[in-house]
C-alpha positions as CSV (number, residue, x, y, z in Angstrom):
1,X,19.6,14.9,-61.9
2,X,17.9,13.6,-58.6
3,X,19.9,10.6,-57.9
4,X,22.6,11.8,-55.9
5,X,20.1,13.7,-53.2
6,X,17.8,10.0,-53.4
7,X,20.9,7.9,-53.0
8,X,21.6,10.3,-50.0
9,X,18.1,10.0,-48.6
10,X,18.7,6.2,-49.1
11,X,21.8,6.0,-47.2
12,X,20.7,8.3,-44.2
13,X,17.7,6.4,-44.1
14,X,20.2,2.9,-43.8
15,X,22.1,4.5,-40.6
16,X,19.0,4.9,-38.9
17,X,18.5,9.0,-39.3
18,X,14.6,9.1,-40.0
19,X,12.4,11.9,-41.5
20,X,9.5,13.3,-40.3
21,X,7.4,10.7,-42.3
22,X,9.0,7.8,-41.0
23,X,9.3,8.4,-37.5
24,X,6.5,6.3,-36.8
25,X,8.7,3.1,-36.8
26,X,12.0,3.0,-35.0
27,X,14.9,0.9,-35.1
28,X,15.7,-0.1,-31.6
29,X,19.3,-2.2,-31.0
30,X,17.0,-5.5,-30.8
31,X,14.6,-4.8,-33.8
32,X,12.5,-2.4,-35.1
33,X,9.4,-1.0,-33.5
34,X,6.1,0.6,-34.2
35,X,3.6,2.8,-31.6
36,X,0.6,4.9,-31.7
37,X,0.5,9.4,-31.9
38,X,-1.6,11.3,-30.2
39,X,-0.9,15.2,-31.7
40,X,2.1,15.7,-32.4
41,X,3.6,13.3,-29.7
42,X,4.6,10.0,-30.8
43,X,4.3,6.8,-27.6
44,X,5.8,3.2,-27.5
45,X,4.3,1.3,-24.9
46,X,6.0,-2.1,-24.1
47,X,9.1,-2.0,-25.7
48,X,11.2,-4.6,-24.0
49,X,14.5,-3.6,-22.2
50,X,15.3,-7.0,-20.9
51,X,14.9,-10.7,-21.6
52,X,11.5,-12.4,-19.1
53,X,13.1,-13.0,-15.8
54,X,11.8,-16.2,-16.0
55,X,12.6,-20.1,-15.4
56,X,16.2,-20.2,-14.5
57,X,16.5,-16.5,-15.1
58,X,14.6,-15.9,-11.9
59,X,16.8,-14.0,-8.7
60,X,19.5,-13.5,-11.2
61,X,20.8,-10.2,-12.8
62,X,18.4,-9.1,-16.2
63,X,19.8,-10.7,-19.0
64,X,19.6,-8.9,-22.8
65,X,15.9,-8.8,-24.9
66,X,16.5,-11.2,-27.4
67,X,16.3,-9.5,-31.3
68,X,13.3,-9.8,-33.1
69,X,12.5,-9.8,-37.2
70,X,10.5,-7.4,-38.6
71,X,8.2,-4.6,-37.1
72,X,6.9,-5.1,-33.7
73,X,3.8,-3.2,-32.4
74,X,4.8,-1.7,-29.2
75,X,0.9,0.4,-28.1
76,X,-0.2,-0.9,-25.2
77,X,1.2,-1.2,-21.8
78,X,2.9,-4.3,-20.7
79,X,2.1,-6.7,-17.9
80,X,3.0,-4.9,-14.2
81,X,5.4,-7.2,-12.2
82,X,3.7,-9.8,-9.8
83,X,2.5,-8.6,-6.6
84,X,-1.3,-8.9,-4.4
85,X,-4.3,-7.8,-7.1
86,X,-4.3,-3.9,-6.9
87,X,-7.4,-2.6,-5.6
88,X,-7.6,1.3,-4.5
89,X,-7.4,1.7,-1.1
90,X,-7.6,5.0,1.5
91,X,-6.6,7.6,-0.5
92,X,-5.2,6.0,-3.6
93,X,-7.7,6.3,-6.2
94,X,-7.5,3.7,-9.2
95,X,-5.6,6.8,-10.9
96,X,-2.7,5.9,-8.4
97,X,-2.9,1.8,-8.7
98,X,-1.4,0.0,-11.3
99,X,-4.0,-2.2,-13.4
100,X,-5.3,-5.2,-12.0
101,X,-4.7,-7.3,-14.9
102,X,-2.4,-8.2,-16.7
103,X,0.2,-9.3,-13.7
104,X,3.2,-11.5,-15.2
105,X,6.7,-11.8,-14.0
106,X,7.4,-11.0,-17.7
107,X,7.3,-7.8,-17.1
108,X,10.1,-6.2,-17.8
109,X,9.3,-3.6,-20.3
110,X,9.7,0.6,-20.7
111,X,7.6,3.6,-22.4
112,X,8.6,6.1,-24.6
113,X,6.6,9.7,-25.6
114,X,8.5,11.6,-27.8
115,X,7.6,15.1,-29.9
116,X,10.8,14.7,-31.3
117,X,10.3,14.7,-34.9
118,X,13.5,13.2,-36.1
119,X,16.0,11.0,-34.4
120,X,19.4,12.5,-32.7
121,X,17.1,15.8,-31.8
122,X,19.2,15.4,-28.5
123,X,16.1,16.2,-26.1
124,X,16.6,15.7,-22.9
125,X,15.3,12.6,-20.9
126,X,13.2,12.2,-18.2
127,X,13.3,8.6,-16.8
128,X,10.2,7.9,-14.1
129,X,10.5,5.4,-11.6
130,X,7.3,4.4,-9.9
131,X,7.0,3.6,-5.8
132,X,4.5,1.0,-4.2
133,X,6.7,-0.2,-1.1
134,X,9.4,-2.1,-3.4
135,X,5.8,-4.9,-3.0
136,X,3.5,-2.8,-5.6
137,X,3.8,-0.8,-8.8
138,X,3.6,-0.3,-12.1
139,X,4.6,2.2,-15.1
140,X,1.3,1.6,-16.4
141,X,-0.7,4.0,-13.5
142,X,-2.6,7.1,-14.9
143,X,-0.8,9.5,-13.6
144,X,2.2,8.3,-15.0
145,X,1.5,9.1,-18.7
146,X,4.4,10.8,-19.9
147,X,2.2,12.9,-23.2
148,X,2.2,15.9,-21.4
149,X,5.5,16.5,-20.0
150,X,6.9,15.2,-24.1
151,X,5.1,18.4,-25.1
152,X,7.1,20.5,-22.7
153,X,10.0,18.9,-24.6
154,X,11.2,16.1,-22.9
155,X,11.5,12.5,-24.1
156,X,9.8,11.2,-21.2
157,X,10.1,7.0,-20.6
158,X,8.8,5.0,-17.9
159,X,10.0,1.9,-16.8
160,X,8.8,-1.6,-15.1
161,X,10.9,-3.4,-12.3
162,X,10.5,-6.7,-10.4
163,X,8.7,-5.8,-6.9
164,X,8.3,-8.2,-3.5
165,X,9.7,-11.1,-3.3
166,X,10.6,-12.0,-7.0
167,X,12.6,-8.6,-7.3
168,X,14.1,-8.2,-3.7
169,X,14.8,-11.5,-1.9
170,X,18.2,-12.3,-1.1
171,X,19.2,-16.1,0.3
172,X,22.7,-17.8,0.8
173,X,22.3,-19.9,-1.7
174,X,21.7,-16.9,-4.0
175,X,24.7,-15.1,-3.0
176,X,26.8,-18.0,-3.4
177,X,26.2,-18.5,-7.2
178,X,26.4,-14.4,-7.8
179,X,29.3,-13.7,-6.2
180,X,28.8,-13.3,-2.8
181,X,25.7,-11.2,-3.4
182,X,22.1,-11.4,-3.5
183,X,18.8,-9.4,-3.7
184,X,18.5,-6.0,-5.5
185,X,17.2,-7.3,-8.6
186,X,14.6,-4.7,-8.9
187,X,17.2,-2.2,-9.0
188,X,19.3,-3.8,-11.6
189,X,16.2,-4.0,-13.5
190,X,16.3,-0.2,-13.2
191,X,19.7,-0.3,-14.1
192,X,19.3,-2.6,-17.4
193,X,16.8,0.1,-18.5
194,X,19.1,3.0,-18.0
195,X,21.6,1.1,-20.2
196,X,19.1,0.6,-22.7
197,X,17.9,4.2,-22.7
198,X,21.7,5.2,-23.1
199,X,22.0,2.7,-26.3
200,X,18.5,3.6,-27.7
201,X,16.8,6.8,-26.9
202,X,18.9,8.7,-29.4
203,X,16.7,7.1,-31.9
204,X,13.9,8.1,-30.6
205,X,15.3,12.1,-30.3
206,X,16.6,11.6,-26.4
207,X,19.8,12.6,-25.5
208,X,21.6,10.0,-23.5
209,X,24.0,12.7,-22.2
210,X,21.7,14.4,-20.6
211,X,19.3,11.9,-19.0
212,X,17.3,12.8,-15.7
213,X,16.3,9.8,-13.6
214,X,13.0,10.8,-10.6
215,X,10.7,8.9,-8.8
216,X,8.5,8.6,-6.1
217,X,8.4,7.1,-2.5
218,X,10.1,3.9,-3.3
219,X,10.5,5.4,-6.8
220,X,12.5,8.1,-5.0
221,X,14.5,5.4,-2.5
222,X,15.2,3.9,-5.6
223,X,16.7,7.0,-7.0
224,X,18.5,7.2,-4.1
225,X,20.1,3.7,-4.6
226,X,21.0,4.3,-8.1
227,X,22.5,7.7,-6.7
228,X,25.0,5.5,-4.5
229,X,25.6,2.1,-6.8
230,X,28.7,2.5,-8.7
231,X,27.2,0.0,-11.1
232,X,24.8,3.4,-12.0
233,X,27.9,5.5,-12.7
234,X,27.2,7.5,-15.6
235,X,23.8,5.7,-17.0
236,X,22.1,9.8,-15.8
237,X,23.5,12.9,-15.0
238,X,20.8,14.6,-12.4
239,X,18.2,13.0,-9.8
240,X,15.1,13.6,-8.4
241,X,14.0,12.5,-5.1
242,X,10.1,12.7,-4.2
243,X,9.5,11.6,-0.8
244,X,11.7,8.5,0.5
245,X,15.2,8.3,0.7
246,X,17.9,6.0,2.7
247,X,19.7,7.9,4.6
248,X,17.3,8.5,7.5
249,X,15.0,6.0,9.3
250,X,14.7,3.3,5.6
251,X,18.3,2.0,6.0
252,X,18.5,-0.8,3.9
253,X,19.0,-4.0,5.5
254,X,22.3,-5.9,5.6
255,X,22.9,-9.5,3.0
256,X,23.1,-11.1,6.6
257,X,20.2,-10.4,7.9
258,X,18.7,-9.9,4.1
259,X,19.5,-13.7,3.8
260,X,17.8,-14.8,7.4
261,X,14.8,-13.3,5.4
262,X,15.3,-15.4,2.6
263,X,16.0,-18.8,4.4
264,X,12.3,-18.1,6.5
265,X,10.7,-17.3,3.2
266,X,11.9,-20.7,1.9
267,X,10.3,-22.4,4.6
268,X,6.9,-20.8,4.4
269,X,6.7,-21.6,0.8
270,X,7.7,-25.2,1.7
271,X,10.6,-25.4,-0.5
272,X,13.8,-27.4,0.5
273,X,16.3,-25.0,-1.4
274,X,16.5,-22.3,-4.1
275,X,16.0,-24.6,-6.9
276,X,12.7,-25.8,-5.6
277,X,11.6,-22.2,-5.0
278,X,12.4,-21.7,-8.9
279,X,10.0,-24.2,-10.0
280,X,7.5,-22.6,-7.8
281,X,4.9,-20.6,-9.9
282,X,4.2,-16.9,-9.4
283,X,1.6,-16.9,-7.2
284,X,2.9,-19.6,-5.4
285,X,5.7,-17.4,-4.4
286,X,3.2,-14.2,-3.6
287,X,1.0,-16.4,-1.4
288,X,3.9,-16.7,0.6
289,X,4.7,-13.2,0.9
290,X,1.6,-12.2,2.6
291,X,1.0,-12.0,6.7
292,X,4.5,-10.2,7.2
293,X,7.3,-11.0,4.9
294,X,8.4,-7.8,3.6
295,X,11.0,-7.7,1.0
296,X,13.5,-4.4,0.2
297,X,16.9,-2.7,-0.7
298,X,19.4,-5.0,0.5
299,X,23.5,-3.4,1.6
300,X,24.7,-6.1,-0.9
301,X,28.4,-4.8,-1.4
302,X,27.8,-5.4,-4.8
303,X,24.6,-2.9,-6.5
304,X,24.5,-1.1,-3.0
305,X,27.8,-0.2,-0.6
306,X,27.8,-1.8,2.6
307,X,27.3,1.3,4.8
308,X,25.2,4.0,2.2
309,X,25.1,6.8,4.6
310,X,29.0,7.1,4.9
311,X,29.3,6.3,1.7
312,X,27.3,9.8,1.1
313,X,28.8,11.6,3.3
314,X,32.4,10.4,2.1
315,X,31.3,12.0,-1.5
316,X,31.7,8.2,-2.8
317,X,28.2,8.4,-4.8
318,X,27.5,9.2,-8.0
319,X,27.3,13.0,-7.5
320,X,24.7,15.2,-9.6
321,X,22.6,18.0,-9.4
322,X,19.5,17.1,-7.4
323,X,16.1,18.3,-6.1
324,X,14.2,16.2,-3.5
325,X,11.8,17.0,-1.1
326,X,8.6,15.9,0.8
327,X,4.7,16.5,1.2
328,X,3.7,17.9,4.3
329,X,1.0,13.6,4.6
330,X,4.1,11.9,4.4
331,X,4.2,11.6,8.0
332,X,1.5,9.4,8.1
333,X,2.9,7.1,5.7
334,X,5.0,5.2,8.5
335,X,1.5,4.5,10.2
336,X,1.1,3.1,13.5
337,X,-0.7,4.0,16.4
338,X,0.3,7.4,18.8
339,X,1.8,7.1,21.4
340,X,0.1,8.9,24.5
341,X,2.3,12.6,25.9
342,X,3.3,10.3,28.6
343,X,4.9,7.9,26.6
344,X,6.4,9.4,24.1
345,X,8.3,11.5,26.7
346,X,9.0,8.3,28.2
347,X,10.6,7.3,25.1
348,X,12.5,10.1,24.4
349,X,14.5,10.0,27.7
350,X,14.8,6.2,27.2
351,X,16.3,7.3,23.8
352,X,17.9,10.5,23.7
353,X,19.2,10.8,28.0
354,X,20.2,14.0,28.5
355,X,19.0,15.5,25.1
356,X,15.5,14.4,25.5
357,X,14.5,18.2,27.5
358,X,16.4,19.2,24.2
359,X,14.1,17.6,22.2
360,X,10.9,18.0,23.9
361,X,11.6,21.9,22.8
362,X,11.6,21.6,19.5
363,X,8.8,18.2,19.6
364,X,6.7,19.3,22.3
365,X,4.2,16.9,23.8
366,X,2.3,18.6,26.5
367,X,-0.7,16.7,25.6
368,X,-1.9,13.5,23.6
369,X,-3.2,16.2,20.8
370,X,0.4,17.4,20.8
371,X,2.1,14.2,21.0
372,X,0.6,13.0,17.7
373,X,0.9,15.7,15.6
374,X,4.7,15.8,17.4
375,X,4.7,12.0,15.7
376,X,3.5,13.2,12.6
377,X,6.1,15.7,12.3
378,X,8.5,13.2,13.5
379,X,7.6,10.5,10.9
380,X,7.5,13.6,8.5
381,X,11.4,14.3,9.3
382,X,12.2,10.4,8.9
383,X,10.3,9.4,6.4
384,X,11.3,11.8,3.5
385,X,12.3,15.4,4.9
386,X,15.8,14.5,6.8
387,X,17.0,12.0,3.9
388,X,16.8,14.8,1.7
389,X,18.8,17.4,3.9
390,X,21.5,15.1,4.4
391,X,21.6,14.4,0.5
392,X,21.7,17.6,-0.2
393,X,24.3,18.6,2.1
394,X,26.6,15.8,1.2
395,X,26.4,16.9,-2.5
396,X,28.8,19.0,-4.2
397,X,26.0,19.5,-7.0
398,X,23.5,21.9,-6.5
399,X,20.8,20.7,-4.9
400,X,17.0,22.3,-4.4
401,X,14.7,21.3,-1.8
402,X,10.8,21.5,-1.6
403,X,8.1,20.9,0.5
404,X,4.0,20.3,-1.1
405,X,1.6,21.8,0.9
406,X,-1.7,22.0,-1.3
407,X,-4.6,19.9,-0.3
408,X,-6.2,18.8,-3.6
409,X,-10.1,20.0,-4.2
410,X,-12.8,17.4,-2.4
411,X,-14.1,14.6,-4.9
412,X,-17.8,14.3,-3.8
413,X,-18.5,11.7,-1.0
414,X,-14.8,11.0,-0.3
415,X,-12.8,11.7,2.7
416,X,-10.4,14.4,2.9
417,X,-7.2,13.3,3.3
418,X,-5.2,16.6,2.7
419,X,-1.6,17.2,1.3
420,X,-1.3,13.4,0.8
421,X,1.4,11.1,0.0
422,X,1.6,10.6,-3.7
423,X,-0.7,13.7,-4.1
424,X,2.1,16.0,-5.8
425,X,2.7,13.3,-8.9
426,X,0.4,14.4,-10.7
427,X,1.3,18.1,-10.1
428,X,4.7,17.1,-11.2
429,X,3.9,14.9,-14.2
430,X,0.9,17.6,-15.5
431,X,-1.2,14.9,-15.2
432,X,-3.7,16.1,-13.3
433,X,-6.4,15.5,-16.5
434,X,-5.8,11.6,-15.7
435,X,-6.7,12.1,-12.0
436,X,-11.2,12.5,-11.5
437,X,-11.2,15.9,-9.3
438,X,-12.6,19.4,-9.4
439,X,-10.0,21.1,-10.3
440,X,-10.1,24.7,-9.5
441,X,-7.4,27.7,-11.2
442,X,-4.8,27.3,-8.1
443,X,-4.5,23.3,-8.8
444,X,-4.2,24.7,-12.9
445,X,-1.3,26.9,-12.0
446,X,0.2,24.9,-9.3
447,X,0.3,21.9,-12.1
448,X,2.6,24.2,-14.7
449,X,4.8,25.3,-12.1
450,X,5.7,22.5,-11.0
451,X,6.4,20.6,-14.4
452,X,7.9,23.5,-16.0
453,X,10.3,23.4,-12.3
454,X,10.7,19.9,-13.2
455,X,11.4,20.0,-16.9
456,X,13.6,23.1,-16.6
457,X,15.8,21.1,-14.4
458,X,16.0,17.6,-16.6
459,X,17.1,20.2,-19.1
460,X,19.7,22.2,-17.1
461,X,20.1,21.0,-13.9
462,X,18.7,24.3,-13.0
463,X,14.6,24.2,-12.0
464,X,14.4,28.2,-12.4
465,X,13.2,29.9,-15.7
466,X,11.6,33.5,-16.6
467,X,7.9,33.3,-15.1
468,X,8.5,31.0,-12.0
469,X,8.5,32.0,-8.7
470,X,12.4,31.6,-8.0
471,X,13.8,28.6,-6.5
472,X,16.9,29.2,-4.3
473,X,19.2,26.3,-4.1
474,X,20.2,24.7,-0.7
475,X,22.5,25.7,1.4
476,X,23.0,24.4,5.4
477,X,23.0,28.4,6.3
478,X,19.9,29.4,5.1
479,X,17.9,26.5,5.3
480,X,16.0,27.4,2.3
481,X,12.6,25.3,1.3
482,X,10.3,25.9,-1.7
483,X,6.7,25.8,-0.6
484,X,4.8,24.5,-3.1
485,X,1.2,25.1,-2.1
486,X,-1.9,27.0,-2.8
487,X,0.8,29.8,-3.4
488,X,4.6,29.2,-4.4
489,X,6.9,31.0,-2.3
490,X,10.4,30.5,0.2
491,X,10.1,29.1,3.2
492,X,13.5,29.8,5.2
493,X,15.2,27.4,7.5
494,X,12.2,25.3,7.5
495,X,12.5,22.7,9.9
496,X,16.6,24.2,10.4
497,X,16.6,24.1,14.3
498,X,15.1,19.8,14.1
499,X,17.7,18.7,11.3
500,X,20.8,20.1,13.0
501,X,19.2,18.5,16.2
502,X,18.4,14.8,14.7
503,X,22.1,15.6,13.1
504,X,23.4,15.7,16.7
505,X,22.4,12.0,17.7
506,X,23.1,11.0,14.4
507,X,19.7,9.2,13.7
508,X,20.0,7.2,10.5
C-alpha cells in the first residue's frame, strides 16, 4: 500500500516543503522561481524584491513586486541602479565596478546562493550590502558572488538599492506628500529587501531568525542606518560594519538643508516642480547630478532619527552583536590635498584652543612629511576607525573590532596602492578567485580566516571558532584590535590614547 506515504509526499509538496529533487524551483510569496547550480550550491540571480521604482513610483517608498504565473527564470544579474557608466579607476579594478551595462532604474532586485538542500534548513543569512558613495554600486560586482561563503554554510543574498539622485534626494515638495519626510529611499529599498528575505528565505533554507546584515563603505554607513531606523527593528539580529560609519565625520545631513539640495537640483535640471522632474528620463536626471551635486543619508525623522549619534549613545538603536572596523588606506579615501606642518598646526589651534599642544602629541607635525601621514591617520580615525569605537561602546551587544593591514601581491605593471580601501572584501567574501592577482599562501590563509571569522559570527554572533587565532571582544579598558594582516594577531589599545582624545572635543 503506497498511497498513504504518496498522498503525504503530495501534500508536503502543496505547503511548499521541497525535496532534494525539486529544489531547483522555489516558490517565492510572488510566484515561483527557477536558477542555475554550480556544485552543490544552488543561485537566483534577479529575483525581484520590489515593484520598478518607476513613473509615479519614483522618490516614493518601494512598493510590493507584483505576482507572476508560472516559473520565472531568475540566472542572471539584474540591471545595477542608474548612476555615471562605471569604468575602473585608481585602484578599483573592474573586479570592484559594477557592470557597465545594463543600468535601469528598474533595478530593484536581490541574489540568493544556497547549499541548502531542502527548504526550512534554518541556515543562517548573510545579507551583503554593497558601497559606491550612496552615487555608485551594484550587487552584481565580482567580488560580491556569494558561492563561496554558501559552501561555508550560509544562505548568502545580495541586494540592489537606488543610488544618487534617484535613491537619495529629498525636496519640500517630496516631504509634503510623505509625511513630512523625504529622501532615504535607498535605504528603504534596503529595508523592503530585508522584509522580503524575512517572508521568503525560509524557502530557500535561510533562517529569517537569524539573519546577519554587512556591508562595505557606504555598504557599512548603510548598516549603520539600518542599525539606528526603527523602521529596521527586527528585519536582522547582528551587523557588520566595514569601513564607514555615521557617527564620526559622515553625519548625515538634516531634511532642511537635505531639501535646499533638492530645490538647486530642480533648477539645474530645468524643472519647474517635482512633477516635471518625474517626467524627466534617467539620464536626464544623472546629467544633472554631475559637477557637484552629491546626494546622501538624510536625518529624516522618519527612516533616520533626527540626531543619530545621541540616539546611539541613548541606547535608542536597534541593538545587536556587531563587528566593524577599518583598513589601515581608508585614510585616503576623504582625499584632498595636505596641508603643510604649518598649517595644519595652524588649524589645530584655530580648532581645538587650548587642546591643540594636546593634540599635536598624539598627531605630531613637525614637518610636511609628518603632517600628511598625521592627515592620513586623521582621515583614518574619521573616516571609519572612530565611528566604530563609538558604536561599539554604545552597544550593550558584544561588539569585535578589527583593523586590515595586508597589502595584496603586485599585479604586473600596476601601481601599488597598499592596504587599500575595499581591498579586505574579497578577503571577507572568499572571493579572492574573482579578483586577477598573484595570490601567494598568506593571501590563501588570510582569505579563510577571515570568512570563517565572518561566517562564524552570522551564525553565533560570536566570530571565534577552534583553529582561529582568537578574537577578543571590545572593551573601552583594553582597547583591543584584531590585526588582520600578513599575520593575525591582537593589537592592544590601538589608537586608545586618539579616541579618548577626539572623545574629549566631542568630534562627530
Amino acid at each position: 500500500m503506497k498511497i498513504l506515504p504518496n498522498l503525504l509526499l503530495v501534500g508536503l509538496l502543496v505547503l511548499g516543503l521541497k525535496t532534494q529533487a525539486q529544489y531547483d524551483i522555489v516558490k517565492t510569496e510572488n510566484g515561483a522561481i527557477s536558477g542555475l547550480k554550480s556544485g552543490d550550491i544552488h543561485i537566483y540571480k534577479g529575483i525581484p524584491f520590489a515593484a520598478p521604482p518607476v513613473g509615479n513610483w519614483r522618490w516614493k517608498a518601494p512598493q510590493p513586486a507584483k505576482n507572476w504565473q508560472g516559473v520565472r527564470k531568475c540566472e542572471s544579474f539584474s540591471a545595477s541602479p542608474i548612476q555615471s557608466k562605471p569604468a575602473p579607476f585608481y585602484c578599483w579594478t573592474e573586479e570592484f565596478i559594477a557592470p557597465p551595462e545594463p543600468l535601469s532604474e528598474d533595478c530593484l532586485y536581490l541574489n540568493v546562493w544556497t547549499g541548502a538542500k531542502l527548504a526550512y534548513e534554518n541556515r543562517p543569512v548573510f545579507v551583503w550590502i554593497y558601497g559606491g558613495g550612496f552615487s555608485s554600486g551594484s550587487a552584481a560586482c565580482a567580488i560580491y558572488d556569494g558561492e563561496e561563503m554558501a559552501k561555508k554554510g550560509v544562505v548568502f543574498v545580495s541586494i540592489n538599492y537606488r543610488v544618487g539622485a534617484l535613491g537619495f534626494m529629498a525636496h519640500p515638495e517630496l516631504s509634503k506628500e510623505q509625511n513630512n519626510a523625504s529622501g532615504n529611499y535607498g535605504l528603504l529599498d534596503q529595508v523592503a529587501a530585508l522584509k522580503w528575505v524575512q517572508n521568503n528565505i525560509a524557502a530557500f533554507g535561510g533562517d529569517p531568525n537569524n539573519v546577519t546584515i554587512a556591508g562595505q563603505s557606504a555598504g557599512s554607513m548603510s548598516v549603520n542606518c539600518l542599525v539606528a531606523s526603527p523602521l529596521a527593528k527586527r528585519l536582522f539580529h547582528r551587523a557588520i560594519a566595514q569601513s564607514g560609519g555615521m557617527l564620526s565625520n559622515r553625519i548625515p545631513t538634516s531634511l532642511a538643508d537635505a531639501e535646499k539640495m533638492g530645490e538647486a537640483f530642480q533648477k539645474k535640471a530645468n524643472a519647474a516642480n517635482l512633477a516635471e522632474l518625474r517626467k524627466k528620463t534617467p539620464e536626464e536626471i544623472l546629467a544633472a547630478t554631475q559637477g557637484g551635486i552629491r546626494f546622501g543619508v538624510t536625518l529624516d525623522g522618519h527612516v533616520l532619527p533626527t540626531d543619530i549619534f545621541n540616539h546611539f549613545k541613548e541606547g535608542k538603536h536597534n541593538d545587536v552583536p556587531l563587528m566593524a572596523g577599518w583598513v589601515t588606506g581608508d585614510g585616503s579615501i576623504t582625499g584632498g590635498q595636505a596641508l603643510s606642518a604649518e598649517k595644519f598646526k595652524q588649524q589645530l589651534r584655530e580648532k581645538y584652543g587650548e587642546k591643540a599642544d594636546e593634540f599635536l602629541k598624539l598627531f605630531p607635525a613637525a614637518t610636511d612629511d609628518e603632517a600628511k601621514a598625521t592627515q592620513l591617520k586623521l582621515g583614518l580615525l574619521s573616516f571609519a576607525a572612530r565611528s566604530a569605537h563609538l558604536w561599539a561602546g554604545f552597544n550593550k551587544s558584544r561588539a569585535y573590532l578589527y583593523q586590515f593591514t595586508h597589502v595584496p601581491p603586485d599585479k604586473p605593471n600596476f601601481p601599488n596602492y597598499g592596504a587599500f580601501h575595499t581591498s579586505e572584501v574579497p578577503y571577507a567574501l572568499h572571493t579572492l578567485h574573482r579578483w586577477n592577482r598573484p595570490w601567494q599562501e598568506v593571501d590563501r590563509q588570510l582569505e579563510n580566516n577571515m570568512a570563517d571569522y565572518w561566517v562564524n559570527f552570522a551564525k553565533t554572533g560570536n566570530p571565534n571558532a577552534k583553529g582561529l587565532p582568537e578574537w577578543k571582544g571590545h572593551d573601552k579598558k583594553s582597547g583591543v584590535v584584531l590585526e588582520l594582516g600578513d599575520n593575525v594577531q591582537e593589537r592592544p589599545a590601538l589608537f586608545k590614547a586618539e579616541f579618548e582624545l577626539l572623545d574629549s572635543v566631542q568630534i562627530k
